[in-house]
N, C-alpha and C positions, 0 to 999 in steps of 0.2 A: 603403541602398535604391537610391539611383544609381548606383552600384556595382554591380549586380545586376539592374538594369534593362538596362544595357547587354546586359550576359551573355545575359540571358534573349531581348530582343529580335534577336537576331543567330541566337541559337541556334533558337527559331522560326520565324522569317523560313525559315532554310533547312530547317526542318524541312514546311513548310507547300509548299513550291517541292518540294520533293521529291516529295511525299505528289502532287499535280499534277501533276508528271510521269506517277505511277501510272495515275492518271485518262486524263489524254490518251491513254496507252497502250491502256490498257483501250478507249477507244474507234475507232482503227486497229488494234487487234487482230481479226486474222478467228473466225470460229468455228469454227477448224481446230487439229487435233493439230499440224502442221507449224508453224504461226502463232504456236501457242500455246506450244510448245517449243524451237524452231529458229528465228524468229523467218522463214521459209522460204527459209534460206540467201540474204542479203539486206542480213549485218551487211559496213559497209564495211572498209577497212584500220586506222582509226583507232579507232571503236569494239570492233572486233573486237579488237585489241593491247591498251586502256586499259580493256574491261570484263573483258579475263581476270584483268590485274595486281592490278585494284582487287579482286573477288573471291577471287583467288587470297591477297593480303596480309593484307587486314583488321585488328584491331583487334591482331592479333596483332605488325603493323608499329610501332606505337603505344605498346604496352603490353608484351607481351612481350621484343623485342629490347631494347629501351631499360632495360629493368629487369633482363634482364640481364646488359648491360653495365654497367648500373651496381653490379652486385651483383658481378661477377664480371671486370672489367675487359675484358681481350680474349680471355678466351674465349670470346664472342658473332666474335668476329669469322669461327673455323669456320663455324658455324651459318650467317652471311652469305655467306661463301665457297659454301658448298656450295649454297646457293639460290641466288647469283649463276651458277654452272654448270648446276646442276640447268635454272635458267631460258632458258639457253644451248643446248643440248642438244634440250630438250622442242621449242623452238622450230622448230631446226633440223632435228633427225630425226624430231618426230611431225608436227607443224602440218600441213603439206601433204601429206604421205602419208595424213593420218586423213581431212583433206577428200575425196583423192580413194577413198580405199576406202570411206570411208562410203557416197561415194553410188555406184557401182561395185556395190557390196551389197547392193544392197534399198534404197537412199536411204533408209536408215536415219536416224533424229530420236534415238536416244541410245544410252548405250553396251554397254546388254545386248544391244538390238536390233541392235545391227550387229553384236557378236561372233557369234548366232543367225545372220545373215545369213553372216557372214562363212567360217560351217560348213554354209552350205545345208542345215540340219535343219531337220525340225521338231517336235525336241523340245524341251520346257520346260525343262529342265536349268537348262541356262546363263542364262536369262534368269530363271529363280526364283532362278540364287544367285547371282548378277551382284547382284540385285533385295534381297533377303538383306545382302547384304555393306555394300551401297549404305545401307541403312536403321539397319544398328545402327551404323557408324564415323562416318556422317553423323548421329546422334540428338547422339553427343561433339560435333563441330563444333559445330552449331548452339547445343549449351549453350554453349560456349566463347564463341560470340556473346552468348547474351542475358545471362550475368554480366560480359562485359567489359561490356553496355548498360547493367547497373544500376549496377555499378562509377562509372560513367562520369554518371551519374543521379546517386547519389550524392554526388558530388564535384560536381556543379553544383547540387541543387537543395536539400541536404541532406537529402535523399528517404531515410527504410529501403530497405535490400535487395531486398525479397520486394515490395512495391509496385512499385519503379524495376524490379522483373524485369518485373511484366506491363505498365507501360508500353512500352518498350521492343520485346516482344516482339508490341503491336499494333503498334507503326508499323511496322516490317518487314511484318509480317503483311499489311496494308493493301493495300502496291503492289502486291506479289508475289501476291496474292491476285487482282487486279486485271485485272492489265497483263501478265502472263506475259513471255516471255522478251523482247520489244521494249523491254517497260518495264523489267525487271531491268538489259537491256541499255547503256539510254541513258543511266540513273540512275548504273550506273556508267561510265561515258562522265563524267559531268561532277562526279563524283565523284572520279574518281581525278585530276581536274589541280585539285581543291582539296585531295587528299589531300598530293599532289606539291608543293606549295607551303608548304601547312602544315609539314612537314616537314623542308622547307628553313629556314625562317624561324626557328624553335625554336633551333637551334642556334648559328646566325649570332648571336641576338641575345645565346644566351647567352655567346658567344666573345667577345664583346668587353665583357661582364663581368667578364672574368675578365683576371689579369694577365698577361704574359709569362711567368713562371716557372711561374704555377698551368699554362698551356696546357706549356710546356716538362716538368712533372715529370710527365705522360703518355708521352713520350720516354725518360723516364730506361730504359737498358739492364736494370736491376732489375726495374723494375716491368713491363715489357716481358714479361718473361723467367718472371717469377715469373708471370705472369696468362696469356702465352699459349702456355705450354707444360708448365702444371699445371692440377690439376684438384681442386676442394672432396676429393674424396671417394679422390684417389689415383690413380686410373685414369689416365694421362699422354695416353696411345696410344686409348684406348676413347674418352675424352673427344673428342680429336680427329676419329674416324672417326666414333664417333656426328655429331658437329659437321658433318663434310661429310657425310654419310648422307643431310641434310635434301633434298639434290638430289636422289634415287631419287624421291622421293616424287609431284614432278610430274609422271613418265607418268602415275601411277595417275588423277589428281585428276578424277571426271567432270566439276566445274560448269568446269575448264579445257578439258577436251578436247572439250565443247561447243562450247565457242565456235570450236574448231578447225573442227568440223563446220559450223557454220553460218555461216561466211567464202562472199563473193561468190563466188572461183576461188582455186582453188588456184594463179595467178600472183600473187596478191596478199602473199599468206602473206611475201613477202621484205620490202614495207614494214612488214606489221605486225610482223616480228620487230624490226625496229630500232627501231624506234618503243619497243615493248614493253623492250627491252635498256633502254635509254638510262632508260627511265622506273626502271626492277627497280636499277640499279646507283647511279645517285645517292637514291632514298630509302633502302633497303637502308643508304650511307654516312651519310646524315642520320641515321638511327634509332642507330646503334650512336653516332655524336657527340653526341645529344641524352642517352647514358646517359654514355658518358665525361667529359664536361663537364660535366652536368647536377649527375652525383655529388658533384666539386668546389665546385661553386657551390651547392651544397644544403648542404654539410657546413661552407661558410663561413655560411650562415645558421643552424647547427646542426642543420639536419634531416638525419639518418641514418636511410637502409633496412639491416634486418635479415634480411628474408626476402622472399621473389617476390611474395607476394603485397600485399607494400606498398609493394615496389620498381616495381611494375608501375602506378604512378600516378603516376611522375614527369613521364611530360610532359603532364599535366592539371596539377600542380603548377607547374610552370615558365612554361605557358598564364597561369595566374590571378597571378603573381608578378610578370610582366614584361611583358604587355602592358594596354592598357588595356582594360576591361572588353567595349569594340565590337568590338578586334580579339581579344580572349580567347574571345567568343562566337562568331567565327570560326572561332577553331583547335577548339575542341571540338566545333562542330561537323565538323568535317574526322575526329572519333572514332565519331561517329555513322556519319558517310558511308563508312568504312572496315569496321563493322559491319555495315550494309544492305547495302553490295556484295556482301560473301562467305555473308551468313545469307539474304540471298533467293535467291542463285543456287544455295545450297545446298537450299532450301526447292523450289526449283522443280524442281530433279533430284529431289530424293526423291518429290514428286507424279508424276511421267514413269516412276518407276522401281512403284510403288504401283500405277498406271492400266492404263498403257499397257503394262507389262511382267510385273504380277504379272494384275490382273481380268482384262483384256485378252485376258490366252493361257487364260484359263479359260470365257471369253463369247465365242461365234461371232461376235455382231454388236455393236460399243460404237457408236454416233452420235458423233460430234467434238464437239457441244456435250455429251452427258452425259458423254463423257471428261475435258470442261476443267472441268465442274460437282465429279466425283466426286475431281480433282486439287487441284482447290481446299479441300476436305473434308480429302483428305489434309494438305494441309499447314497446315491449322488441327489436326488431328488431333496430328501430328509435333510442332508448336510444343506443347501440353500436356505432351507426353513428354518435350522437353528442358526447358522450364521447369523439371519434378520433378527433373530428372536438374541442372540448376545450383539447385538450391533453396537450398545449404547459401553463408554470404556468402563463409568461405574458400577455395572452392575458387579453383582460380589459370587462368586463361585459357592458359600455356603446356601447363599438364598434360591437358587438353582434348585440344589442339589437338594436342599429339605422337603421342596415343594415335590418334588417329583420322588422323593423319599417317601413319603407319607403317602402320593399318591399309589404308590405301588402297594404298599403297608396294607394298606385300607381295605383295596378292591382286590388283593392276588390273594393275600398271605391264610386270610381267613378259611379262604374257598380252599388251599392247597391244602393246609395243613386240617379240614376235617375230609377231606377228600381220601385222605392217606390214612386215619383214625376212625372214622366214621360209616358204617354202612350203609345207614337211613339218608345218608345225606342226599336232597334230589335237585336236579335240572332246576327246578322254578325256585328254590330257596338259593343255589349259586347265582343263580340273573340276578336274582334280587336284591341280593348282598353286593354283588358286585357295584350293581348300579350305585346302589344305596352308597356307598363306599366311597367311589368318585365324586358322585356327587356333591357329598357331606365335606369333602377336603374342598372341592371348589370352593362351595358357599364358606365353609371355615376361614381360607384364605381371602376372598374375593372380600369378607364383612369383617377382617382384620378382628376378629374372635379371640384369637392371642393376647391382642395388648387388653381386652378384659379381663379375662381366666389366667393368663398363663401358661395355656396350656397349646402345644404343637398340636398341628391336626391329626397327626399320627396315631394318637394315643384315642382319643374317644371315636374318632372314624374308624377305628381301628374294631373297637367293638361296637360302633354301631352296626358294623356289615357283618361280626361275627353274630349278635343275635337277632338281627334280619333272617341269615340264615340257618337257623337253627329252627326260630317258630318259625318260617315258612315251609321248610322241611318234613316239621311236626305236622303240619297241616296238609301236608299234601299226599298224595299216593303213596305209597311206599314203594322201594323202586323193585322193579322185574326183580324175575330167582334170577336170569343169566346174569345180570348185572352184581346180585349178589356171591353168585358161585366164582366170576372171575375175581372179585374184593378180596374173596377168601382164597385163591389162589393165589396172587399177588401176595399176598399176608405171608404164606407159608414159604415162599422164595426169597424172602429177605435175612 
């Protein structure tokens, strides 16, 4: 029971300081769409960099890489590589360019609305299937949060599944509900440098559990060789590209490329990338050692994982093993906090995308408080539909998370990132690709395409919706001069 008292009080304590946070927010929150969503471009260099990463990683930094590196040695280490660039890249080519075109656009608050801007229509299109695409890839995310929450429940409190689901899924619920994007915001702000810590610590402690030769037969040329230039199922080359592929993904990601949008200036964007880098490269290396050593150091206690889904609790395992119960309930909570970050900011886009971008373009007139009322609905709404959708306790938080990885990859990342580079690019070549996009990851998934090729849907949907719209583009009208004069202004502000 002292044993468990610790756990528990540590793990409250920061459960209750969070949930506060919510609160406080909720209360400097204005009664504004801007406010409420964009926090009205307000967020500094530091929060800005540490609320995207934390969001961006989640539960999936935790539980997925770690389990399968330890399932699979270094073939996790693609998968890192390519989010290490991916994270590189986004940084570098979208951040500051999105800032300044968003607001260049219609000072646009999220990402349907500023594509609609960014085509001076005003047609619904694009923002119903912006709005569309937003809602079914993000139902997957968010399940992927509330099983890893129960998972995670679970293993602390010996809680069943399907209860630790709806727990779980109120305390998210709660702030986000709340406090909108400031409080999402801040929450992961001081989230992400317990997350950053946490992370750190796991592995260190278990490295020096372990002896010289056990750390040295990680090295061996064999084992090397055998893990990170094969693959379970055969595919050698698919493995791998699927593996880096994971970097397409962060153009598309909306609850990131908000954050891009709601940055003080677009001079700031150069601290928050480093900031951001430094943070993405050393947990990224923590996570894949907490599986590689972990495996070692579990299999001398005799416990071996077999499959993903029981490999993907090793560093809840190694938490409760090796430290004591006060700082145990620390790191677990550091699971928690890596969950809230990415399942509210995703909660809070899908209300933005529901409100503001689907009622919204069908009611003349919304009031900013019945819009934060009817987004708040939404995303108590949303949260039911992924509960149903993680109800079952096997499913595995990586399989979530890829599916709705790719699906965002596919249909956002293409359209954003020639939106930001591109002049010519027009209205009927973005539909098209977009579609094209979603689609093509459905059918990829839905006809298990993978166990032929090798290849994640991310990667060839990825460019089938870039040269969708490209020659669509080519063929169609060239867009208006205003449409081009404001490109070129935006250009010149970054």
């Amino acid at each position: 029971m002292e044993e468990n008292l610790g756990i528990y009080v540590s793990f409250f304590t920061y459960a209750v300081a969070i949930l506060g946070i919510g609160l406080y927010f909720c209360w400097k929150t204005k009664n504004n769409m801007s406010s409420f969503f964009l926090g009205e471009r307000q967020m500094n260099p530091w929060v800005t960099a540490l609320s995207a990463q934390a969001s961006d990683m989640s539960a999936w930094l935790f539980m997925s890489l770690p389990g399968a590196a330890c399932l699979f040695g270094y073939q996790a280490l693609w998968i890192a590589l390519g989010l290490a660039i991916g994270t590189y890249l986004n940084w570098k080519i979208v951040a500051r360019r999105l800032r300044s075109f968003s607001y260049c656009f219609g000072d646009a608050i999220t990402v349907p609305e500023y594509l609609q801007h960014r085509f001076q229509t005003n047609s619904l299109a694009i923002r119903l299937i912006c709005s569309s695409i937003i809602l079914v890839f993000f139902l997957l995310y968010v399940a992927s949060g509330f099983s890893a929450e129960a998972k995670l429940f679970e293993e602390l409190f010996g809680m069943s599944y399907r209860p630790a689901l709806f727990l779980g899924a109120f305390i998210i619920v709660f702030y986000t509900f709340f406090g909108g994007f400031l409080a999402v915001s801040w929450t992961d702000f001081y989230q992400s440098i317990l997350m950053f810590f946490a992370l750190l610590i796991v592995p260190i402690m278990v490295f020096f559990q372990l002896t010289g030769a056990d750390v040295a037969s990680l090295f061996e040329a064999n084992y090397v060789k055998e893990t990170l230039f094969s693959t379970q199922d055969g595919h050698t080359w698919g493995g791998i590209i699927s593996g880096l592929g994971w970097g397409l993904g962060y153009f598309g990601m909306p609850h990131i490329l908000v954050r891009f949008m709601a940055i003080r200036s677009a001079s700031e964007v150069r601290r928050s990338r480093i900031i951001a880098l430094v943070w993405v490269y050393l947990t990224l290396f923590a996570a894949l050692a907490i599986g590689l050593l972990g495996q070692i150091y579990l299999s001398q206690q005799g416990i071996i994982y077999e499959n993903q889904a029981a490999a993907e609790r090793i560093f809840m395992r190694l938490s409760s093993m090796l430290f004591n119960p006060w700082l145990a309930g620390v790191l677990f909570s550091a699971i928690l906090a890596a969950i809230m970050s990415t399942v509210a900011s995703q909660l809070l886009v899908v209300g933005s995308a529901m409100v503001n971008d689907i009622y919204a373009a069908f009611t003349e007139q919304v009031s900013d408080r019945r819009a934060m009322w009817l987004s708040r609905c939404s995303v108590l709404l949303v949260t039911l539909i992924a509960i149903a959708i993680a109800w079952f306790p096997d499913s595995t938080v990586m399989g979530f998370v890829s599916y709705a990885w790719a699906g965002f990859g596919a249909t956002f990342a293409p359209v954003i990132l020639l939106s930001l580079v591109w002049k010519r690019l027009t209205l009927r070549g973005s539909l098209c690709g977009m579609v094209v996009g979603a689609l093509s990851v459905i059918a990829w998934e839905s006809f298990h395409v993978y166990e032929i090729t090798g290849l994640s849907a991310i990667v060839p949907c990825f460019f089938f919706s870039a040269l969708v719209i490209v020659i669509v583009s080519l063929c169609d009208q060239a867009p208006d001069k205003g449409i081009v004069e404001t490109f070129m202004q935006a250009k010149q502000l970054q």
